[in-house]
N, C-alpha and C positions, 0 to 999 in steps of 0.2 A: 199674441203668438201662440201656436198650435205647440203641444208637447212636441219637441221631436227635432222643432225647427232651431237651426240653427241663429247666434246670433252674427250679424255682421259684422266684419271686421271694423273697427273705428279708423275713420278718413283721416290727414290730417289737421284737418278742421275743424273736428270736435276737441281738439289737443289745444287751439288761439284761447278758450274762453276761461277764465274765469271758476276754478273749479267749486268755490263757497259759494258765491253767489251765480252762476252762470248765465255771466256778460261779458262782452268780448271786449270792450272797452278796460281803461285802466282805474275809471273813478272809486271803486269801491277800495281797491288798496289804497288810494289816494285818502280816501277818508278815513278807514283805519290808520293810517298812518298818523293823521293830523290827531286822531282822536286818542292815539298814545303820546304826543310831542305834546299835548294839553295835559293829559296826568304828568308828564314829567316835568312838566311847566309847572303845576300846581306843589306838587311836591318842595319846590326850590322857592316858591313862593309864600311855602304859608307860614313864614315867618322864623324864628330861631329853632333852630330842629338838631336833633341827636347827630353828630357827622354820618350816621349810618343810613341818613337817608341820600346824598352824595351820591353814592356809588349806583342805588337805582333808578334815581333820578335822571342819569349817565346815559345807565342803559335805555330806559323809554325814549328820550331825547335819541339816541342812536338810532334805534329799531324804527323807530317812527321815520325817522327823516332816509332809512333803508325803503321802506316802504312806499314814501313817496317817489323816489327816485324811483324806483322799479314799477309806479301805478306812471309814473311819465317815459318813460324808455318803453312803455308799451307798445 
């Protein structure tokens, strides 16, 4: 672009994709998502643990399975 020149307004089509990765598709949250529900998987798994891992455990398990929902409702 020349100094001077304007930029283009954005379509709404550049808004569908994927703004970390940019793909229009839902897979990558879809994997982020799995790959948090696996740290909160691990966490409840690795054996007898302080109660204070519970409550994060919770949340990874949530956000993850948020995430997948939202990479399929794509």
């Amino acid at each position: 672009m020349e100094p001077g020149e304007k930029i283009p307004p954005e379509s709404d089509g550049c808004r569908s994709h994927c703004p970390v990765f940019g793909v229009a598709s839902g897979v990558p949250i879809i994997g982020l998502g799995l790959v948090i529900i696996m740290f909160g998987g691990a966490l409840l798994l690795t054996g007898p643990s302080p109660p204070a891992t519970f409550p994060p455990a919770l949340l990874f398990l949530g956000f993850g399975a948020v995430l997948v929902v939202l990479g399929i409702r794509r």
